[in-house]
C-alpha positions in Angstrom: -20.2 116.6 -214.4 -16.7 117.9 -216.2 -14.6 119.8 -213.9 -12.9 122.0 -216.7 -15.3 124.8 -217.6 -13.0 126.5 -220.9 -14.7 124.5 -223.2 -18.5 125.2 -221.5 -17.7 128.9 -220.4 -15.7 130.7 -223.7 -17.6 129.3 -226.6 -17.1 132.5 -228.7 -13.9 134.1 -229.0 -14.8 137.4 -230.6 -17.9 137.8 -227.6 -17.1 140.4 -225.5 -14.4 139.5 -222.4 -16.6 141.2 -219.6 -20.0 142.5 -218.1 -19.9 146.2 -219.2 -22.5 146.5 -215.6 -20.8 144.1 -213.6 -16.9 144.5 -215.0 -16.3 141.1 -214.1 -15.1 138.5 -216.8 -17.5 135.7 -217.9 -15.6 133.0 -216.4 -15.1 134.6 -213.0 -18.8 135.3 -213.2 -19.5 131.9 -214.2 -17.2 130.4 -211.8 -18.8 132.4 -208.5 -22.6 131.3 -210.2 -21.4 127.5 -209.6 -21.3 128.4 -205.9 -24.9 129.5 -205.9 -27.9 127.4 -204.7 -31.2 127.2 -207.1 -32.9 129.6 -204.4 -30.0 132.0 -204.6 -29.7 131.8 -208.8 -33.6 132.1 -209.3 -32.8 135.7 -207.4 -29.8 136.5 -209.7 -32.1 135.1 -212.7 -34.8 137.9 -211.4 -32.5 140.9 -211.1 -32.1 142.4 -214.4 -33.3 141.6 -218.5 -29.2 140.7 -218.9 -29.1 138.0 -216.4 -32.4 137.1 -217.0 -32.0 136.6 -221.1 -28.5 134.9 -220.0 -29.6 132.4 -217.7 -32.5 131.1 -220.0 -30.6 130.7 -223.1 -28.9 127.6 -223.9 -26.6 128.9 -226.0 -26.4 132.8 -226.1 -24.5 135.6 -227.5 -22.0 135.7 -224.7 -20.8 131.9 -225.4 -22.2 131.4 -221.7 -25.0 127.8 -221.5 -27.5 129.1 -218.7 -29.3 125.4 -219.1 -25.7 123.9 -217.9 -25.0 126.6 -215.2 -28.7 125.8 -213.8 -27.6 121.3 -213.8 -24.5 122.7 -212.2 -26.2 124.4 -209.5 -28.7 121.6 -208.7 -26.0 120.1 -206.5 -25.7 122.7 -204.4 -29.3 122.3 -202.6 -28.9 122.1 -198.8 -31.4 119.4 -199.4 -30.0 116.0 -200.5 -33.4 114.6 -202.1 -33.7 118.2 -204.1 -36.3 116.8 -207.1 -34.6 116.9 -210.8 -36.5 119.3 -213.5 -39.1 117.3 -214.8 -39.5 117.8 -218.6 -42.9 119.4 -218.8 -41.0 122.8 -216.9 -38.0 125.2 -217.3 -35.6 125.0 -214.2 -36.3 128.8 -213.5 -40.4 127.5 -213.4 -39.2 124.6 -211.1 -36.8 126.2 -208.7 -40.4 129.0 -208.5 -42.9 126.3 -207.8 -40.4 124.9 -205.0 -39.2 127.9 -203.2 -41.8 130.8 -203.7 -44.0 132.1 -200.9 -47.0 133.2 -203.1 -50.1 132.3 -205.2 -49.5 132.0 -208.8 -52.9 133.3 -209.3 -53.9 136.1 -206.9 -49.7 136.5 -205.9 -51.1 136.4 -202.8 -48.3 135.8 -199.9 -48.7 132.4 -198.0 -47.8 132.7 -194.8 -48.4 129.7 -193.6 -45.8 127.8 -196.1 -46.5 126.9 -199.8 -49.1 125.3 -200.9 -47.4 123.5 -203.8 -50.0 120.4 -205.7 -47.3 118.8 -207.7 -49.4 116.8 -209.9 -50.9 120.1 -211.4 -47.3 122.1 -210.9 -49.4 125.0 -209.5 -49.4 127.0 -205.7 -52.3 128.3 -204.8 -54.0 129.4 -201.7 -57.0 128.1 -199.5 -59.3 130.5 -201.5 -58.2 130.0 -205.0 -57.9 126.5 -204.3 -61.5 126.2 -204.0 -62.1 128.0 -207.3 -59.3 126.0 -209.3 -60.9 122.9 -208.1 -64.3 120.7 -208.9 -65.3 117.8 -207.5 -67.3 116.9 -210.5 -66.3 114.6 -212.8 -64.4 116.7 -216.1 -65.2 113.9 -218.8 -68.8 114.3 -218.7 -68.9 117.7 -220.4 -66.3 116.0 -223.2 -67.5 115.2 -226.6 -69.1 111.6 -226.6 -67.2 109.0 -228.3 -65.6 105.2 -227.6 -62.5 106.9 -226.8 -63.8 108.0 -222.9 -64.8 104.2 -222.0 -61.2 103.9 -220.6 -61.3 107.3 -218.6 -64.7 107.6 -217.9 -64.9 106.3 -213.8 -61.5 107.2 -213.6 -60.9 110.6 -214.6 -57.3 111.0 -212.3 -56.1 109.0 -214.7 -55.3 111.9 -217.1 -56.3 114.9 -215.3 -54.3 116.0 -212.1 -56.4 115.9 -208.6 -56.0 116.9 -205.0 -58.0 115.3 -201.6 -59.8 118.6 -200.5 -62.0 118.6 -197.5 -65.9 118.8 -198.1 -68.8 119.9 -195.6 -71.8 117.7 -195.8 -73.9 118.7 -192.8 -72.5 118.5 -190.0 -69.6 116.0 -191.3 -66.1 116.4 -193.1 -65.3 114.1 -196.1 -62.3 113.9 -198.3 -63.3 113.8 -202.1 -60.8 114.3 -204.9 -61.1 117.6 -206.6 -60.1 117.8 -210.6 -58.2 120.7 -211.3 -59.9 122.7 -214.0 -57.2 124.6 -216.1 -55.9 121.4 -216.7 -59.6 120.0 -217.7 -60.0 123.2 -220.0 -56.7 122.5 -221.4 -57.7 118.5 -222.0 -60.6 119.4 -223.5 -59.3 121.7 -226.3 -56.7 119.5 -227.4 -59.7 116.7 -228.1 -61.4 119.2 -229.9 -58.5 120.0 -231.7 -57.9 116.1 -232.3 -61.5 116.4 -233.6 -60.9 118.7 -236.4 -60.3 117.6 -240.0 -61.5 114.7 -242.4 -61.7 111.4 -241.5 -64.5 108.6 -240.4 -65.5 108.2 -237.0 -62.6 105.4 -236.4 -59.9 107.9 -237.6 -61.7 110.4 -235.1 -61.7 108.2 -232.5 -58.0 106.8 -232.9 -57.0 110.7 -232.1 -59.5 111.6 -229.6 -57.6 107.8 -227.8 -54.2 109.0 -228.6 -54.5 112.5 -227.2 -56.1 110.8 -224.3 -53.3 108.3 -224.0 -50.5 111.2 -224.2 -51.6 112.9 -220.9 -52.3 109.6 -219.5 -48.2 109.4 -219.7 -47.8 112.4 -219.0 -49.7 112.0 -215.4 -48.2 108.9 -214.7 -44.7 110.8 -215.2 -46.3 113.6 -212.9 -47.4 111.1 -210.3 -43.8 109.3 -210.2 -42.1 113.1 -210.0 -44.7 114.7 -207.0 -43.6 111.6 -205.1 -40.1 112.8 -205.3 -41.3 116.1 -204.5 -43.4 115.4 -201.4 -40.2 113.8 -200.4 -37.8 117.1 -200.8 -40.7 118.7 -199.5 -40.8 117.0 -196.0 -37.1 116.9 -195.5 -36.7 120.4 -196.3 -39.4 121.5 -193.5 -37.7 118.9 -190.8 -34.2 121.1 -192.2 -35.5 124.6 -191.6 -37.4 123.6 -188.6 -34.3 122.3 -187.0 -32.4 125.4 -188.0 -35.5 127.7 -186.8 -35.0 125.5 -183.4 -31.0 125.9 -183.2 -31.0 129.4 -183.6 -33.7 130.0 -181.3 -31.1 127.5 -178.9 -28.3 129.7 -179.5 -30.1 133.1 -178.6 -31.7 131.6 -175.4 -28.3 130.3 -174.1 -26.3 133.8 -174.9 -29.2 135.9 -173.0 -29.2 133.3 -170.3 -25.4 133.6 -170.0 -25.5 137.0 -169.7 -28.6 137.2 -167.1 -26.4 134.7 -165.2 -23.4 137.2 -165.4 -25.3 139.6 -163.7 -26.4 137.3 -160.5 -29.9 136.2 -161.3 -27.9 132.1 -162.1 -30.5 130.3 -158.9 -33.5 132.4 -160.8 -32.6 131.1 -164.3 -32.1 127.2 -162.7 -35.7 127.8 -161.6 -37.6 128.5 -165.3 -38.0 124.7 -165.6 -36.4 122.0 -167.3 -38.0 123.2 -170.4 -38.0 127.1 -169.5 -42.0 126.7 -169.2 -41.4 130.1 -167.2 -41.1 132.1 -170.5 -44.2 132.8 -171.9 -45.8 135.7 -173.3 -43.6 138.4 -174.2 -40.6 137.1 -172.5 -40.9 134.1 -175.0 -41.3 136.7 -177.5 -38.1 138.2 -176.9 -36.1 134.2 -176.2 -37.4 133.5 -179.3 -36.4 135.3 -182.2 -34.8 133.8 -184.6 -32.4 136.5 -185.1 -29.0 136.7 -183.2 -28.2 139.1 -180.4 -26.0 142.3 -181.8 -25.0 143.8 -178.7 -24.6 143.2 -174.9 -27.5 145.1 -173.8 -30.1 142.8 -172.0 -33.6 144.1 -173.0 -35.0 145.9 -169.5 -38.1 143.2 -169.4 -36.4 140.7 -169.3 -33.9 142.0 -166.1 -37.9 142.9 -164.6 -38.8 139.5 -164.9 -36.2 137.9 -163.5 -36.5 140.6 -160.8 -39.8 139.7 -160.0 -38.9 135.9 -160.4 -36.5 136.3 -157.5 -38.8 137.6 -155.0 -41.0 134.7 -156.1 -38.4 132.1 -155.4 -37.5 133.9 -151.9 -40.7 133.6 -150.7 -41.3 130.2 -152.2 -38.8 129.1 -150.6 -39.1 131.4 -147.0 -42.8 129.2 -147.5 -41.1 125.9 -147.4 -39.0 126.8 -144.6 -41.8 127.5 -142.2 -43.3 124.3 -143.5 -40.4 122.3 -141.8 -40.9 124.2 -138.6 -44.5 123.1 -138.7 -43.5 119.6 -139.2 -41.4 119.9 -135.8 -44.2 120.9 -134.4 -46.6 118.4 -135.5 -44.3 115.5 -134.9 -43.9 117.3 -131.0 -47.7 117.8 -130.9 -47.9 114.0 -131.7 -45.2 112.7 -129.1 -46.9 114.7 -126.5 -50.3 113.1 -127.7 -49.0 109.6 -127.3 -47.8 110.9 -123.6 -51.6 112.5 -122.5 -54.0 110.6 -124.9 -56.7 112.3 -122.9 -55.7 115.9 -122.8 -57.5 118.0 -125.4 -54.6 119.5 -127.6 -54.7 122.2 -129.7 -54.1 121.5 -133.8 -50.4 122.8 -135.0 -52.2 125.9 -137.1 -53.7 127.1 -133.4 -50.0 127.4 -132.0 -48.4 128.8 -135.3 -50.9 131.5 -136.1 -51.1 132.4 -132.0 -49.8 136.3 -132.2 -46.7 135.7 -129.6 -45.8 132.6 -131.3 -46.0 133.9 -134.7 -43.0 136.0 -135.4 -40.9 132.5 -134.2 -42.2 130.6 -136.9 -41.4 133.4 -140.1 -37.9 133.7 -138.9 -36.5 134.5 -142.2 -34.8 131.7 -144.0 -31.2 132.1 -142.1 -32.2 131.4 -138.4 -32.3 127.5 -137.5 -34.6 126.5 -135.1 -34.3 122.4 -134.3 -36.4 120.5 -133.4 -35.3 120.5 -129.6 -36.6 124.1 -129.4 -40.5 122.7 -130.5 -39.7 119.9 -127.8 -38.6 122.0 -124.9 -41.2 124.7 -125.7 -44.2 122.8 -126.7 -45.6 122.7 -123.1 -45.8 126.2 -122.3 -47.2 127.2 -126.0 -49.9 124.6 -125.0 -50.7 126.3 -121.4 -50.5 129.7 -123.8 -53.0 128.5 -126.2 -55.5 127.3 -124.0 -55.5 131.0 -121.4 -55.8 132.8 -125.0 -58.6 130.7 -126.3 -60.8 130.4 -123.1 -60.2 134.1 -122.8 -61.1 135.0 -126.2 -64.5 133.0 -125.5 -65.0 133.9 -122.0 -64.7 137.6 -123.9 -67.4 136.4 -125.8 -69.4 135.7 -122.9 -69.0 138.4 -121.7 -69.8 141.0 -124.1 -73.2 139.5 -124.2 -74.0 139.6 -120.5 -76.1 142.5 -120.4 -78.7 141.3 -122.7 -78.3 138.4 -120.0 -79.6 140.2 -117.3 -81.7 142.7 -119.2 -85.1 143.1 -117.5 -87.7 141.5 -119.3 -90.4 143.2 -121.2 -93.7 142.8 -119.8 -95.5 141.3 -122.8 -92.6 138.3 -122.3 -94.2 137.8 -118.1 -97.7 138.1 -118.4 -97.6 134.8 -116.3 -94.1 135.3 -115.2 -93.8 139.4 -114.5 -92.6 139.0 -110.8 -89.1 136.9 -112.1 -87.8 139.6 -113.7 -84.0 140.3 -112.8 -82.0 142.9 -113.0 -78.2 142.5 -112.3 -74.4 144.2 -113.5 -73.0 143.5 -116.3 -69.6 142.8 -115.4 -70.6 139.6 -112.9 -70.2 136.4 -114.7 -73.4 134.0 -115.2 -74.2 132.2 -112.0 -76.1 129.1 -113.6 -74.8 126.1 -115.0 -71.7 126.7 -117.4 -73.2 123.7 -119.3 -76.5 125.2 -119.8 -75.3 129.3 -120.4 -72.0 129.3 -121.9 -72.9 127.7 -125.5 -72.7 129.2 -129.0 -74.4 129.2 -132.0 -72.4 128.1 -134.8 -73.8 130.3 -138.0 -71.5 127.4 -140.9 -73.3 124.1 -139.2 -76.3 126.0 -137.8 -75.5 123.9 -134.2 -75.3 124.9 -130.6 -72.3 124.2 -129.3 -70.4 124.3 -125.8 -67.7 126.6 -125.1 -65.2 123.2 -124.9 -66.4 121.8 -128.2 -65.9 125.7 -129.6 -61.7 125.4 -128.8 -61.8 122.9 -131.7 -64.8 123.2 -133.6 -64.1 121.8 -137.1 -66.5 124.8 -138.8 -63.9 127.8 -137.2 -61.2 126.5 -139.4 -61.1 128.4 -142.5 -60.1 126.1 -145.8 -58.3 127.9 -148.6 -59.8 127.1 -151.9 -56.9 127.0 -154.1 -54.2 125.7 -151.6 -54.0 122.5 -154.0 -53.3 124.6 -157.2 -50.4 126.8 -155.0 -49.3 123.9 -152.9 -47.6 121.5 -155.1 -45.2 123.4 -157.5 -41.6 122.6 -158.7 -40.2 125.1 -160.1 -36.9 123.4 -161.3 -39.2 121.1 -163.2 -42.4 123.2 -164.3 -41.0 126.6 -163.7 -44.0 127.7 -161.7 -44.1 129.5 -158.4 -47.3 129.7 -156.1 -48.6 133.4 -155.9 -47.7 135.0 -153.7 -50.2 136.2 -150.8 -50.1 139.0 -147.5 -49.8 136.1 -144.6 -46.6 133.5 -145.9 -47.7 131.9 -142.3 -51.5 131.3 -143.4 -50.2 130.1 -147.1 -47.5 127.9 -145.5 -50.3 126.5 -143.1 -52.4 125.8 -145.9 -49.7 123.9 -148.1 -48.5 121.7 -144.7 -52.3 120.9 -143.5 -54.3 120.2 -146.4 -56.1 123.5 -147.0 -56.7 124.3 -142.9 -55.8 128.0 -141.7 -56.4 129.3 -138.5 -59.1 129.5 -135.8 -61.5 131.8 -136.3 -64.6 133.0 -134.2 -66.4 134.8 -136.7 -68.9 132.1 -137.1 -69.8 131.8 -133.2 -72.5 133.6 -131.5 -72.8 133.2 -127.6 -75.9 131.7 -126.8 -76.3 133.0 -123.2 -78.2 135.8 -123.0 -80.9 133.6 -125.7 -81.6 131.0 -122.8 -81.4 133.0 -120.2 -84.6 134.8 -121.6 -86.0 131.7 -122.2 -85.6 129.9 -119.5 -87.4 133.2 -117.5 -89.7 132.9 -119.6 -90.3 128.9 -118.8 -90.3 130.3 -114.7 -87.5 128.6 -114.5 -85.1 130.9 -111.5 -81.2 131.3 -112.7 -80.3 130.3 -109.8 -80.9 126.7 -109.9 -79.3 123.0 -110.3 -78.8 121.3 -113.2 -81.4 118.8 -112.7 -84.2 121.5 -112.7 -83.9 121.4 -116.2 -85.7 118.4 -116.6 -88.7 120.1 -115.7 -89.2 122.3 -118.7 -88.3 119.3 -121.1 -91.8 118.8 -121.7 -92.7 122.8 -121.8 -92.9 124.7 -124.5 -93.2 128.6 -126.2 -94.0 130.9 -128.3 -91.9 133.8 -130.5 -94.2 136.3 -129.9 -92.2 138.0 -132.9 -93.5 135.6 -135.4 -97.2 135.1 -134.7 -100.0 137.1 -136.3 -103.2 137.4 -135.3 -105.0 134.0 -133.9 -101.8 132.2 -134.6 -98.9 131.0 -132.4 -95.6 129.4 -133.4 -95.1 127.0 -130.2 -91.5 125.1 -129.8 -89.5 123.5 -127.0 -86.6 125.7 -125.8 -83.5 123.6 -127.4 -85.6 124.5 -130.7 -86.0 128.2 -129.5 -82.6 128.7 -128.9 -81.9 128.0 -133.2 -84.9 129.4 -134.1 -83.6 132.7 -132.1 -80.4 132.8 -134.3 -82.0 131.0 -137.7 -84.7 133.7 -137.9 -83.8 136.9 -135.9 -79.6 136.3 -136.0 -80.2 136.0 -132.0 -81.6 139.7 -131.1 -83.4 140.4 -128.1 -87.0 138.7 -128.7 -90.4 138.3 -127.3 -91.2 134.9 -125.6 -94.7 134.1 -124.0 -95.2 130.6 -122.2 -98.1 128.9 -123.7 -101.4 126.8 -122.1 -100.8 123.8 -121.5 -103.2 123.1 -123.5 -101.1 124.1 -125.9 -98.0 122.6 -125.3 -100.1 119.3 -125.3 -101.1 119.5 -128.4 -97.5 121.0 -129.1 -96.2 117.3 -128.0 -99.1 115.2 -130.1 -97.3 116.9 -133.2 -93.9 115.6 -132.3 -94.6 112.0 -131.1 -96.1 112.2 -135.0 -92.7 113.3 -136.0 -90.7 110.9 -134.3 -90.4 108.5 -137.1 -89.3 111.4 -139.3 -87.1 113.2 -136.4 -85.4 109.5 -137.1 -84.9 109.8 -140.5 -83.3 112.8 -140.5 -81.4 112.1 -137.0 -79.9 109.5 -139.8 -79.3 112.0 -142.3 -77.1 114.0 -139.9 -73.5 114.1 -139.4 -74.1 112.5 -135.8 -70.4 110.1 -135.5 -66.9 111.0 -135.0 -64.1 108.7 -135.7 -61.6 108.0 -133.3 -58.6 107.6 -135.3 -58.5 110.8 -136.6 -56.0 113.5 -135.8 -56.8 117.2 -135.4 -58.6 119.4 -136.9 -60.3 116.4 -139.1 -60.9 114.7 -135.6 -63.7 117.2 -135.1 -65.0 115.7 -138.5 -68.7 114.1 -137.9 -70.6 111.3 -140.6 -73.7 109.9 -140.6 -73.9 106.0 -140.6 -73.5 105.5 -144.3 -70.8 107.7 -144.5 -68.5 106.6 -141.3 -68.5 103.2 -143.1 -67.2 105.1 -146.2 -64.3 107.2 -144.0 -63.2 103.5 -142.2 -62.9 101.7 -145.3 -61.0 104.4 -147.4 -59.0 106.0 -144.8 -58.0 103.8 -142.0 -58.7 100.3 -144.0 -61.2 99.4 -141.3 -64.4 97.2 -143.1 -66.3 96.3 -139.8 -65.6 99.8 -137.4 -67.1 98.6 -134.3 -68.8 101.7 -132.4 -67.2 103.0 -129.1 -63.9 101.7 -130.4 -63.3 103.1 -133.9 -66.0 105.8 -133.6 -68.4 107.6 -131.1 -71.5 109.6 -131.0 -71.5 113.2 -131.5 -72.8 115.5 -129.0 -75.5 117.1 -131.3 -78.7 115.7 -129.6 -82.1 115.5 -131.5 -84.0 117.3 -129.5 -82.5 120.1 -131.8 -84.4 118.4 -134.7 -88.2 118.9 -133.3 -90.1 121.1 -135.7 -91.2 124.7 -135.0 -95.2 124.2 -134.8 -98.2 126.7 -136.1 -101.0 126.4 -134.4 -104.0 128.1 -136.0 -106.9 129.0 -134.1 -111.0 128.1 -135.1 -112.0 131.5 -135.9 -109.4 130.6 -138.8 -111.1 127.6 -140.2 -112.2 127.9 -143.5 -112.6 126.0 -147.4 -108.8 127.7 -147.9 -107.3 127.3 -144.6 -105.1 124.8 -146.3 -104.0 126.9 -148.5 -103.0 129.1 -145.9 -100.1 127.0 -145.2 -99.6 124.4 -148.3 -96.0 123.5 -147.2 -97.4 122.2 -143.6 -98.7 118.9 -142.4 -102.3 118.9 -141.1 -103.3 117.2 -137.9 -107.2 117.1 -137.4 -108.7 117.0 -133.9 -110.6 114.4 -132.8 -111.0 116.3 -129.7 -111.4 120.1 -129.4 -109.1 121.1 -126.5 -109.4 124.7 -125.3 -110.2 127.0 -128.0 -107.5 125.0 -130.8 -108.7 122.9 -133.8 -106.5 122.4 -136.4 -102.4 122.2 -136.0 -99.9 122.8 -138.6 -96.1 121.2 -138.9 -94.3 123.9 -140.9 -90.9 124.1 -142.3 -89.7 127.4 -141.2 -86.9 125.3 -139.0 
């Protein structure tokens, strides 16, 4: 391009020197127009009838050559690959297919960027797209004639297309769509060709040169939209970069100034990618705009306000995670020095209520790890007083229902055993037979020594995995926050496990004391007296109707108590033993099955496992599972790797209905459709038909 611009600018002497609206000469106007990007002179070319009748003449009235101050301007595109006019458009129609936000159809505004198709030079929108566009072949409506044999199975060779998306069913394909201005325009210019004299060869010869000059013409359009997709792409990697840089240098001058102000550990704590900000926070990080004054928007101090009292007790959490390491690692040393000695799990002595304010010590106070050593015996001596006094409590609070006096429907055969005694004396039988609870998670009877560490009293936090493992320096994310930091710090350190509860125990004691009176068994008695009621059995006088009895052993009467009638004071009647023989017919029956499910059960502990999942029980099947994937053990050997549990099966033995003749009917089956039926082959007493029922 030629650097002087007297020659180009002044052409006319006698034209007028200045702009009578702008009062600026031509050349300084001209001169400040060079400076101008296409964008920026397509405005100027928009503003008034003057500019615009100046910038589209070649050579006007004012000596000024619009066509050269528009070549001049090209080269000041931010973009480098900035497409060249193509011939078929004005540069004012160019620079407005390339930088407009609009449909050229509806005018429309396209948010979501232009929708340029530079083969047919034309923006439209999704919705007029589908109306400017066919899928249908355009040449078959033309007139007939040798001149379509070229075109005909390749229309796109003259007519410009675009991929579009089609629904067929419930699949997507990509056809090419014709547009049809174009097609209408094609298709008057053969009829045009078609006018006049002349044989059918003449005819044909400009029907085939028409057809021939837009075949050019596309291929020139083809060649061109390449060079636009080009500019296209590098233009949106341009302004996304600037979008991003911008947004950069707001983020950093609001962060500097939160950091001013003492919030510098919060703002290190967003994330290494600020994953932090989101909803309107992110709003107000990322404009695009540039901050105009020094006042921080009041959300965004709240937020980081709120972020700090996250990040204190976040990190007040993990504190009082490393004092319950000391005290596992204590726990453990003093394991290895009394293998025997049952030891309480590190949650009992954190969450114990003297013990407790030791452990959230706020985040100043050190406490080594001689402290846990030197005080670890006398938490243990404080944990088991508390616990056997909490169930002793337990005990009891039940023992006057212990001593109750029986009602006389329980005695018919039994009235004179009655016993009447003060609540506040303890149970004189066996500890091993009175002081056992009923565990409403596992549905078990348990002692009061396998109650201290019974895995079902342990509460497991749902979430604990979700809340447990966050980084906020690297995802920006803090656990929420809950009303015990010592029960969410227990749950982050052991897996899920909180504290000991005994909201799911129910003492058993005042249960088998009634019926073991009922049995005739005297409380006062030694522990192999029990043997003689093994083979006894009862009935819940509760859950009999007429000429029916529900008959069970006592172990069974015991759950059945708490399964049915959540262990209230109940009716039990001693039965024939008649009865109770044919009571005893219906579980030899059931012995093979009592098997099966004694299999099903969780009836092993392991023996490497350390507290509270030492509590854990597996049936066969899966205590091969636990060795193999947890301790890398293929052949556990029993009594080394893993021992029975103390549930018994005698706990398995079915509740029995026994229905009585004056019952026996076609639909006495029906009566009881879930049962098993056992005929008699001999009538004992007044029985003949006994049902195994699943109410256990």
């Amino acid at each position: 391009m030629a650097t002087t611009t007297n020659s180009t600018v002044v052409a006319n002497t006698s034209a007028p020197t200045q702009y009578p609206f702008l009062g600026l000469p031509y050349d300084i106007f001209h001169e400040l127009c060079l400076y101008l990007a296409p964008k920026e002179l397509l405005v100027l070319y928009r503003t008034n009838k003057t500019l615009y009748n100046l910038l589209k003449s070649a050579d006007g009235k004012t000596g000024v050559d619009g066509k050269h101050l528009w070549k001049r301007v090209w080269q000041n595109s931010p973009d480098s690959a900035f497409p060249p006019c193509p011939p078929w458009m004005t540069e004012p129609q160019f620079v407005a297919l390339c930088y407009d936000d609009y449909c050229q159809r509806c005018l429309r505004p396209n948010l979501l960027g232009a929708g340029q198709i530079w083969t047919a030079r034309v923006r439209y929108c999704p919705e007029c797209i589908k109306t400017q566009f066919t899928p249908r072949n355009p040449l078959e409506d033309f007139p007939k004639g040798p001149y379509l044999n070229e075109f005909i199975n390749e229309p796109h060779l003259c007519v410009p297309i675009t991929p579009l998306r089609v629904a067929l069913g419930d699949r997507e394909l990509v056809r090419d769509h014709f547009h049809t201005p174009d097609v209408a325009r094609l298709c008057r210019a053969i009829i045009d060709a078609s006018a006049g004299a002349g044989g059918a060869t003449d005819l044909n010869e400009k029907r085939s040169s028409v057809m021939q000059q837009w075949r050019s013409q596309m291929t020139q359009c083809h060649e061109h939209a390449k060079l636009c997709h080009i500019w296209q792409k590098q233009r949106a990697r341009r302004i996304r970069k600037q979008r991003l840089l911008a947004k950069r240098y707001r983020r950093e001058n609001i962060l500097s100034r939160v950091n001013a102000l003492g919030y510098k550990q919060d703002v290190s704590c967003l994330g290494h990618r600020y994953q932090a900000l989101q909803g309107p926070i992110l709003a107000v990080f990322d404009k695009i705009d540039a901050l105009t004054d020094d006042v921080i928007a009041p959300q965004v101090i709240a937020f980081f306000d709120e972020r700090r009292t996250l990040r204190e007790w976040y990190w007040h959490r993990l504190i009082i995670g490393v004092r319950l390491g000391y005290l596992t690692k204590a726990l453990d040393e003093y394991r290895q020095a009394a293998p025997d000695e049952l030891l309480p799990h590190p949650v009992d002595i954190a969450t114990d209520p003297m013990l407790r304010p030791l452990f959230t010590l706020p985040m100043s106070a050190n406490v080594p790890y001689p402290i846990f050593q030197g005080l670890l015996p006398e938490w243990i001596q404080t944990w088991r007083k508390r616990r056997d006094d909490l169930l002793l409590s337990m005990l009891t609070d039940d023992a006057p229902s212990l001593w109750s006096c029986m009602d006389s429907k329980s005695h018919k055969s039994h009235s004179s055993r009655s016993v009447t005694r003060s609540s506040a004396s303890h149970p004189e039988g066996p500890a091993a037979i009175f002081q056992h609870f009923y565990c409403t998670s596992c549905e078990n009877l348990i002692s009061s020594a396998a109650a201290t560490t019974h895995t079902c009293c342990y509460t497991f936090v749902e979430n604990w995995r979700a809340e447990a493992w966050h980084a906020p320096k690297t995802d920006g994310k803090f656990p929420t926050t809950t009303s015990d930091i010592l029960d969410s710090a227990c749950a982050r350190e052991f897996q899920g496990i909180t504290g000991w509860s005994s909201s799911c125990l129910r003492p058993c004691a005042a249960v088998i004391s009634d019926i073991l009176i009922t049995l005739g068994l005297n409380t006062k008695f030694n522990w192999s007296d029990v043997g003689k009621i093994e083979g006894m059995h009862l009935r819940c006088a509760s859950c009999c109707a007429d000429k029916t009895l529900l008959v069970m052993g006592w172990r069974r009467a015991v759950v059945h108590a708490f399964q049915e009638h959540q262990g209230v004071h109940l009716c039990w009647v001693s039965v024939p033993p008649a009865v109770s023989y044919k009571a005893q017919l219906v579980e030899h029956a059931r012995h093979k099955l009592t098997k099966e499910e004694t299999a099903k059960r969780t009836s092993w502990k392991c023996h490497h496992c350390r507290l509270p999942r030492a509590m854990d029980a597996y049936t066969k099947s899966r205590m091969d599972i636990h060795m193999r994937f947890t301790h890398c053990i293929f052949h556990p050997q029993q009594g080394r790797d893993y021992y029975a549990a103390p549930e018994g099966v005698q706990f398995l033995h079915p509740t029995i209905l026994i229905a009585a003749t004056e019952l026996r009917s076609e639909n006495l089956d029906a009566v009881f459709p879930e049962g098993e039926m056992f005929r008699n082959e001999k009538r004992v007493g007044f029985l003949s038909r006994v049902y195994v029922t699943n109410m256990s």
